[in-house]
Backbone as numpy.savetxt, mean C-alpha at the origin, in Angstrom:
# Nx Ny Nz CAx CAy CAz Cx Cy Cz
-2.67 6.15 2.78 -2.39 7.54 3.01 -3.06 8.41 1.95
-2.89 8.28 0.64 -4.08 8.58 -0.86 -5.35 8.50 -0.47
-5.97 8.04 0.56 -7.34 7.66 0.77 -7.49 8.54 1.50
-7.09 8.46 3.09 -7.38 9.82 3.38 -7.45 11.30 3.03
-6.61 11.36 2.09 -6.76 12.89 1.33 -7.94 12.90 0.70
-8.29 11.95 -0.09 -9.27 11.70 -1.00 -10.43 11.65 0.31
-10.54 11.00 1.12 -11.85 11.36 2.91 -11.47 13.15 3.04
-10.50 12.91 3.25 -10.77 14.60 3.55 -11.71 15.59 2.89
-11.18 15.81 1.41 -12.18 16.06 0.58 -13.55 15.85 0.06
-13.79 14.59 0.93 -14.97 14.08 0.30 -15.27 13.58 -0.92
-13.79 13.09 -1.42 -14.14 12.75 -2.86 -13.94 11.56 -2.99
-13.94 10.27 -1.83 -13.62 8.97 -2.03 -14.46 7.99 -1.99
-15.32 7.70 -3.19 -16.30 6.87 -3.20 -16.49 6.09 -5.01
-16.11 5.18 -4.53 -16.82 4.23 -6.04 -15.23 3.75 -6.17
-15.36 2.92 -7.62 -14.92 1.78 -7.55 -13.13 2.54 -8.80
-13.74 3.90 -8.97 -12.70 4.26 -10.09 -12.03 5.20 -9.41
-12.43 5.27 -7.77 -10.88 6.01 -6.81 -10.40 4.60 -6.24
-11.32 3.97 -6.13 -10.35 2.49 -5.52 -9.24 2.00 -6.21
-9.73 1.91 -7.71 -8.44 1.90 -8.82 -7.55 2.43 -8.66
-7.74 3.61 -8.95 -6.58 4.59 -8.79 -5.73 4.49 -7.64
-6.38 4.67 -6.47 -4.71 4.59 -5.34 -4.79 3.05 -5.15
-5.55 2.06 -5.80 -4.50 0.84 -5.07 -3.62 0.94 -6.53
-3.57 1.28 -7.84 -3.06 1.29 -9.19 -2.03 2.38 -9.01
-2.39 3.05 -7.74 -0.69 4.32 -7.62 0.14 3.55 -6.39
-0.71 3.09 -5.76 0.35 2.39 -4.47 1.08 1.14 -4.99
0.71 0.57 -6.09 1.06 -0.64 -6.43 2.39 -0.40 -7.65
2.13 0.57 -8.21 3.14 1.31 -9.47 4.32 2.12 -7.66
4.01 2.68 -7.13 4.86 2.81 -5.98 5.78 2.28 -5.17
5.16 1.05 -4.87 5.61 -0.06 -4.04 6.95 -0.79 -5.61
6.10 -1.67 -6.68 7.22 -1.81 -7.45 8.28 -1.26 -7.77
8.16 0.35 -7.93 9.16 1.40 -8.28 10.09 1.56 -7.35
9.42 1.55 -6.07 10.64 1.55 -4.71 11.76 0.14 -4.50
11.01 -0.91 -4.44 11.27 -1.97 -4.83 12.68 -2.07 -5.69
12.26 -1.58 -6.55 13.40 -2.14 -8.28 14.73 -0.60 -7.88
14.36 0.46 -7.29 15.37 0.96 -6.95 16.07 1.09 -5.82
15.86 -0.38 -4.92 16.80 -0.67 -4.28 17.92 -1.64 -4.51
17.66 -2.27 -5.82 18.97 -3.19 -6.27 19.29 -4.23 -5.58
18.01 -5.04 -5.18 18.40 -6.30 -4.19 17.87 -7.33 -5.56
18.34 -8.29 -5.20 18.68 -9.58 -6.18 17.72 -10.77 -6.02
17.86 -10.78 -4.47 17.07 -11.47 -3.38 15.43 -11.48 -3.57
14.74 -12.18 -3.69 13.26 -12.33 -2.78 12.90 -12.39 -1.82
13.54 -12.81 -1.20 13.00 -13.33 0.30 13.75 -12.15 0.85
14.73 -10.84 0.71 15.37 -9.68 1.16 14.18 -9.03 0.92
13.56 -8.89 -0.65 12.29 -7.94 -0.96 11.27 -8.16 -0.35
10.75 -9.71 0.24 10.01 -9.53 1.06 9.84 -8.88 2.10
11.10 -9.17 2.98 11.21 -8.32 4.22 10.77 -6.82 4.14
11.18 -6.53 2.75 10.79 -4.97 2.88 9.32 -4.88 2.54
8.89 -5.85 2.01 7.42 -5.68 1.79 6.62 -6.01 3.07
7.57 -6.52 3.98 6.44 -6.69 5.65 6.72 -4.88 6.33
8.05 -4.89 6.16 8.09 -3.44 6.68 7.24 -2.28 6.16
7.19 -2.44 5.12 6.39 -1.13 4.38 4.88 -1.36 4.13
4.19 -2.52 4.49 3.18 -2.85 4.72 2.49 -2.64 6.63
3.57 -2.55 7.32 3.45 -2.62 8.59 3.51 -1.25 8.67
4.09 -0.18 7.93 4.58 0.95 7.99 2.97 1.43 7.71
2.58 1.19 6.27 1.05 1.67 5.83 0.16 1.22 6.64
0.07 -0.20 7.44 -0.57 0.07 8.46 -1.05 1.34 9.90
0.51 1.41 9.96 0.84 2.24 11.29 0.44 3.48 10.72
0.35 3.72 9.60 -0.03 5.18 9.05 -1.57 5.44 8.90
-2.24 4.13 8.49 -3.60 4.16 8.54 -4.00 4.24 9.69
-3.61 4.01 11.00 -4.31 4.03 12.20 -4.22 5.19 12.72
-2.89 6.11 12.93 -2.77 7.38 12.61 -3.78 8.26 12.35
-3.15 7.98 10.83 -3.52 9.03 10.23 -5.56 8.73 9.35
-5.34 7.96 8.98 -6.83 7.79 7.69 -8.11 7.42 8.83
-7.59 6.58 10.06 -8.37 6.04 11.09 -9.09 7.79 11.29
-8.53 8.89 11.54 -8.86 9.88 12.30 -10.14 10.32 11.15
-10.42 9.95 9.49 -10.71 10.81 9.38 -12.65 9.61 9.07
-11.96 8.36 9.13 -13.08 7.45 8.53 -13.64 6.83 9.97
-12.24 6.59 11.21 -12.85 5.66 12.05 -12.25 4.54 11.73
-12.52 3.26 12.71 -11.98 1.95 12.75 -13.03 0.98 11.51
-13.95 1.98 10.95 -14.33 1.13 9.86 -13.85 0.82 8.86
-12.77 1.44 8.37 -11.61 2.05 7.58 -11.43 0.34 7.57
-11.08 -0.30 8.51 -10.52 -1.22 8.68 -11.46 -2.69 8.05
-12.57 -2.45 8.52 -13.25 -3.40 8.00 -13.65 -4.01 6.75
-13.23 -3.21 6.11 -13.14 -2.94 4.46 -12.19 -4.76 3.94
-12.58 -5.32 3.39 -11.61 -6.40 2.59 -10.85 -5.92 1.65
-10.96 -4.68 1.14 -9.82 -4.24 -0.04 -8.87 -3.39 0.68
-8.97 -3.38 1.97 -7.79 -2.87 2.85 -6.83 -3.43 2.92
-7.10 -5.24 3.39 -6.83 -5.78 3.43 -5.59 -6.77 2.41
-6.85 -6.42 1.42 -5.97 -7.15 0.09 -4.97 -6.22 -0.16
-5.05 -4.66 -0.30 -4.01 -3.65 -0.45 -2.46 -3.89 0.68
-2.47 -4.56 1.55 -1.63 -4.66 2.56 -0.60 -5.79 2.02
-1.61 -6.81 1.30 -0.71 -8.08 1.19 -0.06 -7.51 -0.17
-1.00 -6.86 -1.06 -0.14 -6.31 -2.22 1.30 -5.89 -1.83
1.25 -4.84 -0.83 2.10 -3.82 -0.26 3.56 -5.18 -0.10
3.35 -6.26 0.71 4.46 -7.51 1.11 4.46 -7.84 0.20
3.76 -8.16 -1.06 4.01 -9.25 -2.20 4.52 -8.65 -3.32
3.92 -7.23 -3.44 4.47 -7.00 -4.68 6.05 -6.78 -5.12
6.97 -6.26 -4.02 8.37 -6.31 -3.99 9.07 -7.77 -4.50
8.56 -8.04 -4.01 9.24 -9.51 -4.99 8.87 -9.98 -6.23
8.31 -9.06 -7.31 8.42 -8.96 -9.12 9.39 -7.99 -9.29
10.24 -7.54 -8.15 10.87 -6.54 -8.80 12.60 -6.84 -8.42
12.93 -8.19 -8.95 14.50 -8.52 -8.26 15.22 -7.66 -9.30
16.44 -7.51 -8.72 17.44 -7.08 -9.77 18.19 -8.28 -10.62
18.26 -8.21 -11.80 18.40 -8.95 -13.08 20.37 -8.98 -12.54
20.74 -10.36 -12.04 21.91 -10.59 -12.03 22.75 -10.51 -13.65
């Protein structure tokens, strides 16, 4: 969703905006994560398929309209998605 704003503008190219929103989606995803107070991994996963399925459904939407289905072809799309499922589970709550 950061990417498309950044297409809109025309300002999304090179390797130090790639940083940045997968380095804000990833500080995001943990932060949401740790303030839901689940204990569980395999609970945090679930939310990491949902909210990965969610950023999907938003990229086709929304970022597809402004790049196209090449958007997709990208391998750091890709890897950003599994981040999105995996990273929730570094963030259990400390029994």
């Amino acid at each position: 969703m950061a990417a498309s704003i950044f297409v809109a503008f025309g300002s999304y190219s090179g390797i130090f905006m790639t940083i940045v929103t997968t380095g804000a989606m990833l500080l995001t995803v943990y932060l949401l994560a740790k303030s839901l107070n689940i204990s569980s991994r395999k609970a945090l996963l679930k939310y990491g398929f949902v909210w990965a399925l969610t950023a999907l459904l938003l990229d086709l939407i929304v970022t597809a309209r402004f790049t196209g289905n090449e958007f997709f072809y990208s391998w750091q799309i890709w890897v950003s998605y599994a981040l999105i499922v995996f990273v929730p589970t570094l963030a259990p709550k400390k029994a």
